[in-house]
PDB file of N, H, CA, C and O in Angstrom:
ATOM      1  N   UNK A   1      35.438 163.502  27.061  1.00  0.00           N
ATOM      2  CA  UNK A   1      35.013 162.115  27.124  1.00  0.00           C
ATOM      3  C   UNK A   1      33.922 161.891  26.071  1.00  0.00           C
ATOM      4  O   UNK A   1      33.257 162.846  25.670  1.00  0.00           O
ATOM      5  N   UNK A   2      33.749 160.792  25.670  1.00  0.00           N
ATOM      6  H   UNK A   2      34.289 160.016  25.996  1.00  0.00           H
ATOM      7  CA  UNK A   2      32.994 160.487  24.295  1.00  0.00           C
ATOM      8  C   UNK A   2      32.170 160.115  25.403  1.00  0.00           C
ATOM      9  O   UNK A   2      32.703 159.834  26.476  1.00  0.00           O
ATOM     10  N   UNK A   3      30.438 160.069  25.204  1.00  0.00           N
ATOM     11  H   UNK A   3      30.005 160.297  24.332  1.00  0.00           H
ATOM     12  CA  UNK A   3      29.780 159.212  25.705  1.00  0.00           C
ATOM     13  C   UNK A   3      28.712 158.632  24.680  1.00  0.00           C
ATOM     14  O   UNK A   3      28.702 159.307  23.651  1.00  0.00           O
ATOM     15  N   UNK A   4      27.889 157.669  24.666  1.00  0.00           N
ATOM     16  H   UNK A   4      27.897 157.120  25.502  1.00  0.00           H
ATOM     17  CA  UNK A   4      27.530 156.777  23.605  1.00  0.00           C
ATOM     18  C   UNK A   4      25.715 156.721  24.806  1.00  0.00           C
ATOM     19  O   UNK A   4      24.909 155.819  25.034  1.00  0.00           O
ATOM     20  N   UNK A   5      25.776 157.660  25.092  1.00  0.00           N
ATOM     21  H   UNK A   5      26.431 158.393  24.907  1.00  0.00           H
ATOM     22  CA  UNK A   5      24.201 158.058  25.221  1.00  0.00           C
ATOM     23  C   UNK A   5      22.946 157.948  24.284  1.00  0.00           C
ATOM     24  O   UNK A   5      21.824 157.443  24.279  1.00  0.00           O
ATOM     25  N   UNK A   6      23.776 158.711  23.490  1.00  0.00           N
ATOM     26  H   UNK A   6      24.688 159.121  23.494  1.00  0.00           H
ATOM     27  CA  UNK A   6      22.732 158.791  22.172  1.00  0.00           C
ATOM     28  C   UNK A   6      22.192 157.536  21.454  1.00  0.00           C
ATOM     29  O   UNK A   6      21.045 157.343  21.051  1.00  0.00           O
ATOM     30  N   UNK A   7      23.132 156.827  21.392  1.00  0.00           N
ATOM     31  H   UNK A   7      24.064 156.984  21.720  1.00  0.00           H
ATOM     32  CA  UNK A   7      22.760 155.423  20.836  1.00  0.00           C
ATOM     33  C   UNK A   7      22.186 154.735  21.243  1.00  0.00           C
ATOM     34  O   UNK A   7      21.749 153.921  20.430  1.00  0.00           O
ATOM     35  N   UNK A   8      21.844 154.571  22.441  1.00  0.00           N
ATOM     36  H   UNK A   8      22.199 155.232  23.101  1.00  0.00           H
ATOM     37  CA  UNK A   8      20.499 154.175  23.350  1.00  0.00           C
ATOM     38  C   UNK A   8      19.066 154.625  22.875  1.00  0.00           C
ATOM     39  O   UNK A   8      18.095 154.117  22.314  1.00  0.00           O
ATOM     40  N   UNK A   9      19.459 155.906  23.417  1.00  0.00           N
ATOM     41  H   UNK A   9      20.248 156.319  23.872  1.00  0.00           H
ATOM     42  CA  UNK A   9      18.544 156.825  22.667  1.00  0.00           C
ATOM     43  C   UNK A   9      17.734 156.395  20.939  1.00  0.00           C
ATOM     44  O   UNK A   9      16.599 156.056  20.603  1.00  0.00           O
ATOM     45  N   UNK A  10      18.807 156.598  20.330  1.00  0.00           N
ATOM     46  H   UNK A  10      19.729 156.874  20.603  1.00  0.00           H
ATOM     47  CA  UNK A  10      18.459 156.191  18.538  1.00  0.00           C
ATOM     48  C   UNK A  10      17.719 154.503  18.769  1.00  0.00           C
ATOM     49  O   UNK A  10      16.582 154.491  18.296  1.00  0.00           O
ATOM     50  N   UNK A  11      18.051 153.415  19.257  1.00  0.00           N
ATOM     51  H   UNK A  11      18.974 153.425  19.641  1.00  0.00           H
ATOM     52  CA  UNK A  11      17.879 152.286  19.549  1.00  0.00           C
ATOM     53  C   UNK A  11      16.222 152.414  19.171  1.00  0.00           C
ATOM     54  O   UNK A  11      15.591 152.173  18.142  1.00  0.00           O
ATOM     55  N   UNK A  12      15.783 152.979  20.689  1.00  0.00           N
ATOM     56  H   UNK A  12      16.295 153.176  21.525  1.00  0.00           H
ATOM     57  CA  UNK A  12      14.878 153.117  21.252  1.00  0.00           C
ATOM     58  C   UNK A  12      13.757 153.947  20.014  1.00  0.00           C
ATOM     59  O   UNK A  12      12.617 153.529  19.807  1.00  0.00           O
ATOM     60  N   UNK A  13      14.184 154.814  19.499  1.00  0.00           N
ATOM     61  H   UNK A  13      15.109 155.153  19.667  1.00  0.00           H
ATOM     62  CA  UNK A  13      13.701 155.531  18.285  1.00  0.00           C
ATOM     63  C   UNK A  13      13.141 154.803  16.981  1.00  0.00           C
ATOM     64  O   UNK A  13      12.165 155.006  16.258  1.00  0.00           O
ATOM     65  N   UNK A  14      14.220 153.826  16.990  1.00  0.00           N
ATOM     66  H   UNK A  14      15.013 153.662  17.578  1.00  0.00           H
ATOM     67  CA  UNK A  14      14.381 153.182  15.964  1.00  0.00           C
ATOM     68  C   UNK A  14      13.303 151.578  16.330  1.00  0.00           C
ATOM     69  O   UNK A  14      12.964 150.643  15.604  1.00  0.00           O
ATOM     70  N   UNK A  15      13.119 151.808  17.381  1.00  0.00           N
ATOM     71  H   UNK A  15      13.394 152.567  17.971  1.00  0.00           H
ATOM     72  CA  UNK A  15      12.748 150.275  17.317  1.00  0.00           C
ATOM     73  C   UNK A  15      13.379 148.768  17.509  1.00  0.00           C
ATOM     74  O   UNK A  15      13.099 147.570  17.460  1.00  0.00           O
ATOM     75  N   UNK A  16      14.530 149.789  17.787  1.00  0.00           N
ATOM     76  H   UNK A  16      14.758 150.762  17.827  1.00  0.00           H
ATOM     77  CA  UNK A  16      15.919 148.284  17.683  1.00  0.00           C
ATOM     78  C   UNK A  16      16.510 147.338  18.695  1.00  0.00           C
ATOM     79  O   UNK A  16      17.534 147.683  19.284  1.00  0.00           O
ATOM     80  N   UNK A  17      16.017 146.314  18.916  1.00  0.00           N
ATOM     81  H   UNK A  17      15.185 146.033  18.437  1.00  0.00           H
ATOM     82  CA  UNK A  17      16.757 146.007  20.238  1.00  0.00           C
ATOM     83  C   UNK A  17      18.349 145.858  20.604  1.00  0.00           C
ATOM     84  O   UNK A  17      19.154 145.875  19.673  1.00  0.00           O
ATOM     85  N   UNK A  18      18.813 145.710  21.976  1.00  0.00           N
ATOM     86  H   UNK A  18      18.159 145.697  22.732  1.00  0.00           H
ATOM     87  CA  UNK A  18      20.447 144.857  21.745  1.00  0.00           C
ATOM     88  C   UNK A  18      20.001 143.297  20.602  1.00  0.00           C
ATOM     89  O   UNK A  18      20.379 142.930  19.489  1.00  0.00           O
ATOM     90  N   UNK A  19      19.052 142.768  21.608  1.00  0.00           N
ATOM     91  H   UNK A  19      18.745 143.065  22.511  1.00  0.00           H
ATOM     92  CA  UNK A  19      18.733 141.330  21.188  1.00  0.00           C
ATOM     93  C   UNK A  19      19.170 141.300  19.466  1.00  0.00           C
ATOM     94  O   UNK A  19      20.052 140.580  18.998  1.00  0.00           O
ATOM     95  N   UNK A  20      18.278 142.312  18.654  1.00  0.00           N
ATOM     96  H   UNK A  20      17.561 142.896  19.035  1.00  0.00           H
ATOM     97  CA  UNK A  20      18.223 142.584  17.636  1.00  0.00           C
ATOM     98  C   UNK A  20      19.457 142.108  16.577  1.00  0.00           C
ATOM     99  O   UNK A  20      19.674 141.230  15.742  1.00  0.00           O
ATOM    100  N   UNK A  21      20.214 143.454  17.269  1.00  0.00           N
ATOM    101  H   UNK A  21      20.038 144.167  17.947  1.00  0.00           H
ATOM    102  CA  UNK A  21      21.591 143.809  16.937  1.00  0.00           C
ATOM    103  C   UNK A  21      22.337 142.733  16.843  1.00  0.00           C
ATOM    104  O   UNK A  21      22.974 142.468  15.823  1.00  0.00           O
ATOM    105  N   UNK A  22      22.332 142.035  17.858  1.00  0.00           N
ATOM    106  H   UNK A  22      21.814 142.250  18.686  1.00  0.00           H
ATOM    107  CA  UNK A  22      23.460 140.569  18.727  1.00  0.00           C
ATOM    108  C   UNK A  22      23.352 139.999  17.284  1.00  0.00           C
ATOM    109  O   UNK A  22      24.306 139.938  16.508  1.00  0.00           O
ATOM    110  N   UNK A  23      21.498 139.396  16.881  1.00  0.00           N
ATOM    111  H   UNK A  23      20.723 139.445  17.511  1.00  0.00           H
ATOM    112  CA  UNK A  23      21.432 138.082  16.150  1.00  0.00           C
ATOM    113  C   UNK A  23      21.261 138.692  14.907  1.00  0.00           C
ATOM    114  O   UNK A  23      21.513 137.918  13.983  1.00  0.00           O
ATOM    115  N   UNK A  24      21.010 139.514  14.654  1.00  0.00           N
ATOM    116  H   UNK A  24      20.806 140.143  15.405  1.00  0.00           H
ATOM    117  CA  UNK A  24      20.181 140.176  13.207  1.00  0.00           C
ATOM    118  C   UNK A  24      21.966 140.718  12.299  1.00  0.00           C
ATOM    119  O   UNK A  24      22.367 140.243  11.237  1.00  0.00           O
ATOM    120  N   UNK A  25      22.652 141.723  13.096  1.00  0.00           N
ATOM    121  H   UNK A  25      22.326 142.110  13.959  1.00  0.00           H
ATOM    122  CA  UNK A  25      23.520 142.246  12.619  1.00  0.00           C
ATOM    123  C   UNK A  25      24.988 142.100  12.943  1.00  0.00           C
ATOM    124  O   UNK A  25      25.971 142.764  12.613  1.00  0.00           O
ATOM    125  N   UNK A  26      24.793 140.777  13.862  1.00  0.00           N
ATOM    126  H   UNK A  26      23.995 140.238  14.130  1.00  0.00           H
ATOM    127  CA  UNK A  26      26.091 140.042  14.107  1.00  0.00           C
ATOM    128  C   UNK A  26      26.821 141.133  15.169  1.00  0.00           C
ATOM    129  O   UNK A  26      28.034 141.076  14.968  1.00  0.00           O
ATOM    130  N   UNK A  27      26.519 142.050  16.169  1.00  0.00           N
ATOM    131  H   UNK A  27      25.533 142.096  16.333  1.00  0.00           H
ATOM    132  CA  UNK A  27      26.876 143.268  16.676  1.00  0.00           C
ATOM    133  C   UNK A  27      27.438 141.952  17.971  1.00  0.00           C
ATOM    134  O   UNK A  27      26.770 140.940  18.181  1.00  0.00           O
ATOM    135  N   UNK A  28      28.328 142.162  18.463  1.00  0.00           N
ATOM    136  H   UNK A  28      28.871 142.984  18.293  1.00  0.00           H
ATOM    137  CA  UNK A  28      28.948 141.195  19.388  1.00  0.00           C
ATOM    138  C   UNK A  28      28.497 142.241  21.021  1.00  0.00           C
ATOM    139  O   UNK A  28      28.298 143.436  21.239  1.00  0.00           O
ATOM    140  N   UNK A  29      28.501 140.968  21.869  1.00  0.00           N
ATOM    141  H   UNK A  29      28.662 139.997  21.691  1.00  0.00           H
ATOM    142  CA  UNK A  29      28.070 141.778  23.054  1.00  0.00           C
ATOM    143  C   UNK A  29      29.146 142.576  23.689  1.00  0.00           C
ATOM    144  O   UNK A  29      28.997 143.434  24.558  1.00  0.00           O
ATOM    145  N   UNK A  30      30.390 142.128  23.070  1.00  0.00           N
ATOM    146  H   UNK A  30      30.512 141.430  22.364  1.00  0.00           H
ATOM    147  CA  UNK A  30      31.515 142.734  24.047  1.00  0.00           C
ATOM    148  C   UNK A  30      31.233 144.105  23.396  1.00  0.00           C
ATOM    149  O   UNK A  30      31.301 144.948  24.290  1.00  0.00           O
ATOM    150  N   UNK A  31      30.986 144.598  22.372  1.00  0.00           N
ATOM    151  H   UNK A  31      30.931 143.913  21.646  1.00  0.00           H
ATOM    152  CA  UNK A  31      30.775 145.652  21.712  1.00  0.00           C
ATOM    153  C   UNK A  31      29.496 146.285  22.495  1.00  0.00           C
ATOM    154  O   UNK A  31      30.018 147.194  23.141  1.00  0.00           O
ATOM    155  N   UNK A  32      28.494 146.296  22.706  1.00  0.00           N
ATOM    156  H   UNK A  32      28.069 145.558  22.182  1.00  0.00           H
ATOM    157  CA  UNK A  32      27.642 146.540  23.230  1.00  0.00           C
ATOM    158  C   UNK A  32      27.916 146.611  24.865  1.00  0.00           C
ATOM    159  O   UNK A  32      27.040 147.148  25.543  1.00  0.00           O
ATOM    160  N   UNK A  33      28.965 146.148  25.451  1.00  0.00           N
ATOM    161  H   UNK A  33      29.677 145.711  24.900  1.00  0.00           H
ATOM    162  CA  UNK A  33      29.351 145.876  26.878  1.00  0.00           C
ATOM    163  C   UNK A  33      30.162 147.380  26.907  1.00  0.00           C
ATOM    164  O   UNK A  33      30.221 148.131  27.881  1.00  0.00           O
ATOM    165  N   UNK A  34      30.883 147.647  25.312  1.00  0.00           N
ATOM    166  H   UNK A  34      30.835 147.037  24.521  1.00  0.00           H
ATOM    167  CA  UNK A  34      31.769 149.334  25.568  1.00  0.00           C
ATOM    168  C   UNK A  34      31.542 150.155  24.990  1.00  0.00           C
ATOM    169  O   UNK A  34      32.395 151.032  24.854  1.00  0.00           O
ATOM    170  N   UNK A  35      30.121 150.280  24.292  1.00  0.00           N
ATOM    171  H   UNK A  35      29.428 149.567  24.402  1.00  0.00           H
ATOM    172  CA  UNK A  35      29.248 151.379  24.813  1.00  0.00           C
ATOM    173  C   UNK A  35      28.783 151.577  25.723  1.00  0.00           C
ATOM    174  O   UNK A  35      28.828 152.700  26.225  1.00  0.00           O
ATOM    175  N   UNK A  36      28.094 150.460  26.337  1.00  0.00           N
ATOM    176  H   UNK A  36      28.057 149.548  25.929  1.00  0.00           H
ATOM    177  CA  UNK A  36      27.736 150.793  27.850  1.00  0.00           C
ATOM    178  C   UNK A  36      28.311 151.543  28.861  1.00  0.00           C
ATOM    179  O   UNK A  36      27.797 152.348  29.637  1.00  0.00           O
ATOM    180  N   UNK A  37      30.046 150.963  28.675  1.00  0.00           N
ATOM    181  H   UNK A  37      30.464 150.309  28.045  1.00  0.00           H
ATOM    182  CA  UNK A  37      30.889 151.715  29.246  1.00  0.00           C
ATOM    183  C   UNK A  37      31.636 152.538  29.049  1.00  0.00           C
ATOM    184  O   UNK A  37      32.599 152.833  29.756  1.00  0.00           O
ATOM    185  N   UNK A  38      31.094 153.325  27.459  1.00  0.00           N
ATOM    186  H   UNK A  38      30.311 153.086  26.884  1.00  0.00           H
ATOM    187  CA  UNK A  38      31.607 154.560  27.410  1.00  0.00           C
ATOM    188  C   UNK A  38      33.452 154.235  26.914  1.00  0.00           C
ATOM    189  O   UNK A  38      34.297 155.128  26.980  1.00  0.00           O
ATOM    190  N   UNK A  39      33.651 153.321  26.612  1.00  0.00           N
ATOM    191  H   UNK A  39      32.964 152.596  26.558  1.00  0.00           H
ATOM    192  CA  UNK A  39      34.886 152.840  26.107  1.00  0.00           C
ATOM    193  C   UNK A  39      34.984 152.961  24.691  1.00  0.00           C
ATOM    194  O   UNK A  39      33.956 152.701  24.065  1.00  0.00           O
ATOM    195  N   UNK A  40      36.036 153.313  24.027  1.00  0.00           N
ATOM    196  H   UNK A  40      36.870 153.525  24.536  1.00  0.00           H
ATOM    197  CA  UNK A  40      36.541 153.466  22.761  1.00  0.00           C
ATOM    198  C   UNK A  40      36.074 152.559  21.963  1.00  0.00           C
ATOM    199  O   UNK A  40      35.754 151.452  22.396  1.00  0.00           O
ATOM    200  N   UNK A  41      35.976 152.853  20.823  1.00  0.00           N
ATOM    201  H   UNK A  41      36.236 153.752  20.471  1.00  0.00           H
ATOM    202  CA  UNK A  41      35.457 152.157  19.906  1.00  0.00           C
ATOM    203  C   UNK A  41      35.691 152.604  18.313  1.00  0.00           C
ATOM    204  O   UNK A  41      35.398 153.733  17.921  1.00  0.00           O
ATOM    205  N   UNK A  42      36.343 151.413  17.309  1.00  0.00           N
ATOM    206  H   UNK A  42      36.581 150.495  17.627  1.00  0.00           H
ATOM    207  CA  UNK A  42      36.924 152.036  15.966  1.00  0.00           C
ATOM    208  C   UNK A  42      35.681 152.781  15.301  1.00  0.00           C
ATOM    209  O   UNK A  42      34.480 152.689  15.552  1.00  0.00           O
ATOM    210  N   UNK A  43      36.386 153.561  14.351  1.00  0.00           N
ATOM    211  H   UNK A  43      37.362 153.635  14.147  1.00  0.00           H
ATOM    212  CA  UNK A  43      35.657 153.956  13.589  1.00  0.00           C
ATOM    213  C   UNK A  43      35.070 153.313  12.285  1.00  0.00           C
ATOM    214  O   UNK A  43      34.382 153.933  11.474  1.00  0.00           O
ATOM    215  N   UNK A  44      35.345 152.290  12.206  1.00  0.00           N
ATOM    216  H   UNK A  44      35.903 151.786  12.865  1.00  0.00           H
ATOM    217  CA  UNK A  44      35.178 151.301  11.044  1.00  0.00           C
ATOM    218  C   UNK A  44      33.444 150.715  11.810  1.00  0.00           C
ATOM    219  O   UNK A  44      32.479 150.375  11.127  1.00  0.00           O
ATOM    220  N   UNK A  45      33.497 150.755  13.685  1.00  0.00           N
ATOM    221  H   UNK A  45      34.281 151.031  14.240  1.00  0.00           H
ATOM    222  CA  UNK A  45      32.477 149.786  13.969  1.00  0.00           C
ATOM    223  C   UNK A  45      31.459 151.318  13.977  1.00  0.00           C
ATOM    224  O   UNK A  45      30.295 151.028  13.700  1.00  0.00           O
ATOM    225  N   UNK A  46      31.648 152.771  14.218  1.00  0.00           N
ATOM    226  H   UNK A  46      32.594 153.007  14.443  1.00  0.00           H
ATOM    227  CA  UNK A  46      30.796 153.355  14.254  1.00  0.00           C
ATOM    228  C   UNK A  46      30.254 153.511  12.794  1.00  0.00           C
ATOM    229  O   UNK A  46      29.056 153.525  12.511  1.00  0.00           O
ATOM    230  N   UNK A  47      31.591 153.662  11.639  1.00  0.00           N
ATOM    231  H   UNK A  47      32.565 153.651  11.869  1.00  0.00           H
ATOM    232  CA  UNK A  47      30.597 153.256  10.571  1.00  0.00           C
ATOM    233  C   UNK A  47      29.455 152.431  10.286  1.00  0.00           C
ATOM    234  O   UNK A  47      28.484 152.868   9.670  1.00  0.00           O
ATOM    235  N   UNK A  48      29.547 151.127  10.760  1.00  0.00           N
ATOM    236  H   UNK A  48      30.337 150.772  11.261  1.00  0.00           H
ATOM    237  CA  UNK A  48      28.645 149.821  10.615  1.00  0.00           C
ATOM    238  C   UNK A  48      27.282 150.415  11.543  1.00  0.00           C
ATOM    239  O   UNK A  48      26.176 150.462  11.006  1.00  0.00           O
ATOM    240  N   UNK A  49      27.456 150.811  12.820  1.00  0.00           N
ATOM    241  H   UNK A  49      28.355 150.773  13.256  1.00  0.00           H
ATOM    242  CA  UNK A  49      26.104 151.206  13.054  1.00  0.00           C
ATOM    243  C   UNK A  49      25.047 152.514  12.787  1.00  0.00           C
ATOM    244  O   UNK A  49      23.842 152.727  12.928  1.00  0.00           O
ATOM    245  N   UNK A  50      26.409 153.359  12.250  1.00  0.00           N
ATOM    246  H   UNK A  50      27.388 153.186  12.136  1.00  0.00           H
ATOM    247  CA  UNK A  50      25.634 154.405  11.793  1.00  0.00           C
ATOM    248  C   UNK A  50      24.839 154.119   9.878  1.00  0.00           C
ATOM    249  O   UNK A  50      24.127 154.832   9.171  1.00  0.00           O
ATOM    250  N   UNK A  51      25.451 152.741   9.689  1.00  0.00           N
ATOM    251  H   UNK A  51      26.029 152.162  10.264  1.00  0.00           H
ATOM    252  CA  UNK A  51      24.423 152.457   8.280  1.00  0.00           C
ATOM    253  C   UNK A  51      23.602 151.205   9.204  1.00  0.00           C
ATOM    254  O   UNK A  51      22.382 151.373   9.209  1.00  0.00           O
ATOM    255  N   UNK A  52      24.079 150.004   9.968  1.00  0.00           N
ATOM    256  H   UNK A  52      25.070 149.867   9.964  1.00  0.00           H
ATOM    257  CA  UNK A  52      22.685 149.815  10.829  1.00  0.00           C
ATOM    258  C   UNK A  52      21.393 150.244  11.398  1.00  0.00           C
ATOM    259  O   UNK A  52      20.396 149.564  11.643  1.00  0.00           O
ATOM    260  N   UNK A  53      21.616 151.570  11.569  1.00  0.00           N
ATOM    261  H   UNK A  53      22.425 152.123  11.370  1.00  0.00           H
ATOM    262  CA  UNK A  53      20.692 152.375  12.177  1.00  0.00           C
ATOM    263  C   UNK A  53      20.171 153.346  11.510  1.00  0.00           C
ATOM    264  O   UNK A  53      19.142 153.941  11.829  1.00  0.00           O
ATOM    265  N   UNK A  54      21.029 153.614  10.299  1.00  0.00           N
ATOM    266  H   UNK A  54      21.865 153.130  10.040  1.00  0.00           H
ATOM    267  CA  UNK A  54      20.490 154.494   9.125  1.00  0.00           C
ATOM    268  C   UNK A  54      20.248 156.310   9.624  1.00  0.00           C
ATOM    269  O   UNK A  54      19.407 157.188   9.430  1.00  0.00           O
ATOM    270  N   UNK A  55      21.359 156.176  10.245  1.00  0.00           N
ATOM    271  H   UNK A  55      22.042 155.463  10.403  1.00  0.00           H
ATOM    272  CA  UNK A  55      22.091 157.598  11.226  1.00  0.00           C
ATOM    273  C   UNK A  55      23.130 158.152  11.437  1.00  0.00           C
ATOM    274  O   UNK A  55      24.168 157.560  11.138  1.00  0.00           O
ATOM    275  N   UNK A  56      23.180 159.421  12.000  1.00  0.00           N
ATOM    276  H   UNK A  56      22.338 159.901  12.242  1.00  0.00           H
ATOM    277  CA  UNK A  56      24.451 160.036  11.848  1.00  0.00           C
ATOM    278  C   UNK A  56      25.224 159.623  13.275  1.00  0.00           C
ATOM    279  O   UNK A  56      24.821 159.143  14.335  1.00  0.00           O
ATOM    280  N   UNK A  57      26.834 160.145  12.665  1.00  0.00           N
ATOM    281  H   UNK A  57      27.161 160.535  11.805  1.00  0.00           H
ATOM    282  CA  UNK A  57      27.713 159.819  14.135  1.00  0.00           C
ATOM    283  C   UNK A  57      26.890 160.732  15.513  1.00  0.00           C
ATOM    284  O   UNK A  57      27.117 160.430  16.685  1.00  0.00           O
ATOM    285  N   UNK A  58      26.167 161.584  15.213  1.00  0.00           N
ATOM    286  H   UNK A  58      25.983 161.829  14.262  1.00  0.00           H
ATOM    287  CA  UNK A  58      25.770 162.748  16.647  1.00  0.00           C
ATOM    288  C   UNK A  58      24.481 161.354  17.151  1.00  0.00           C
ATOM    289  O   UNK A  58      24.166 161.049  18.301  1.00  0.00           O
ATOM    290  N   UNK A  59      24.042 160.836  16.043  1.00  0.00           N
ATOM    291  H   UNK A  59      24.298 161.084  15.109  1.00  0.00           H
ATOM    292  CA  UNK A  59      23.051 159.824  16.869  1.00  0.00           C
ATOM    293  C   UNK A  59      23.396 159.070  17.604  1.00  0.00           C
ATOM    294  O   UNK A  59      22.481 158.503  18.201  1.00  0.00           O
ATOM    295  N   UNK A  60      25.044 158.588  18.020  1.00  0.00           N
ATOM    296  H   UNK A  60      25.787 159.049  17.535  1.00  0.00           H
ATOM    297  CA  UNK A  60      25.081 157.607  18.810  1.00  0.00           C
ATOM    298  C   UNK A  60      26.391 157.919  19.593  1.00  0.00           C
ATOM    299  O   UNK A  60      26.760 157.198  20.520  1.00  0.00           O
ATOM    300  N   UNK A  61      27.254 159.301  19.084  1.00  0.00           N
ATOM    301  H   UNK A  61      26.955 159.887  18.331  1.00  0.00           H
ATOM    302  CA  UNK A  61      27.847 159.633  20.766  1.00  0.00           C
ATOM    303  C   UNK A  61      27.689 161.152  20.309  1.00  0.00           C
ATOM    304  O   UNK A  61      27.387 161.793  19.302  1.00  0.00           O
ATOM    305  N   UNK A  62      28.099 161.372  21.740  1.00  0.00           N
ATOM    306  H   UNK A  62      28.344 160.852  22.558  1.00  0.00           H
ATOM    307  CA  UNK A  62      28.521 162.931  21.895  1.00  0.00           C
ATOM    308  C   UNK A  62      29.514 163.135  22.593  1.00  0.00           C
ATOM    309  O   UNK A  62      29.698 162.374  23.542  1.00  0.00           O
ATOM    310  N   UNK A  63      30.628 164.420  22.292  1.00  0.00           N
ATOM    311  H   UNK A  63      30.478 165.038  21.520  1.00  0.00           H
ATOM    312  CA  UNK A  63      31.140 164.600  23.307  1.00  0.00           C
ATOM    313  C   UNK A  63      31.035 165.440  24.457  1.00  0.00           C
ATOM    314  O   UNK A  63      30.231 166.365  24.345  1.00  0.00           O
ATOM    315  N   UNK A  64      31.862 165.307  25.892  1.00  0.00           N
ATOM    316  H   UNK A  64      32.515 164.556  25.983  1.00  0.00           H
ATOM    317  CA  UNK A  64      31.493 165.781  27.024  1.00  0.00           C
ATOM    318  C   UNK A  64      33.183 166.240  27.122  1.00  0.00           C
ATOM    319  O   UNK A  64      34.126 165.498  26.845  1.00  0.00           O
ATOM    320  N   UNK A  65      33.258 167.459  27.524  1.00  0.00           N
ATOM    321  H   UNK A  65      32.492 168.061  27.749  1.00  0.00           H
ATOM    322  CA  UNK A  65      34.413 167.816  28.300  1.00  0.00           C
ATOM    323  C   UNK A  65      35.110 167.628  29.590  1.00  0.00           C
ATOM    324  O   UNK A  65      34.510 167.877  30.636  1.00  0.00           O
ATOM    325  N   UNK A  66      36.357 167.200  29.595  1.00  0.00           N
ATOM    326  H   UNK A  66      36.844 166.998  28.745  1.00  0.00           H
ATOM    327  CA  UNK A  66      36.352 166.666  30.677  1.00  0.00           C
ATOM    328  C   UNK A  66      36.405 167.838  31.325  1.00  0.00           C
ATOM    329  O   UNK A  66      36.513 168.910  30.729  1.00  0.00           O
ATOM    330  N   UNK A  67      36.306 167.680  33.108  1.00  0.00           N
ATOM    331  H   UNK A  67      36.219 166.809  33.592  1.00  0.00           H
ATOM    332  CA  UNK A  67      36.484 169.061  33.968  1.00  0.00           C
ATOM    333  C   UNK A  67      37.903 169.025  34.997  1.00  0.00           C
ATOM    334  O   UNK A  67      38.175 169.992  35.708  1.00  0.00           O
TER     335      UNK A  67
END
């Protein structure tokens, strides 16, 4: 399972809010609604936040094995 922990994490590091994101970088909430939930997400949008955030892909998921 991918989880998108980290990107909370980096947020918070960074100084960045959702609020931020929403109005500053056009980041849509439904997007922000599936990280929350750990839901799939292209790689075109992890590109965009990993140069938003000026970070690597490990900064904003990791994976977990399922059991």
């Amino acid at each position: 399972m991918i989880c998108y922990e980290p990107f909370y994490n980096t947020l918070k590091k960074k100084g960045i809010s959702t609020y931020k994101l929403i109005t500053k970088y056009n980041i849509s909430r439904g997007l922000l609604d599936r990280l929350k939930h750990n839901k799939p997400i292209t790689t075109v949008t992890l590109n965009d936040l990993c140069t938003i955030l000026e970070c690597n892909v490990s900064d904003i998921m990791i994976f977990i094995k399922d059991e």
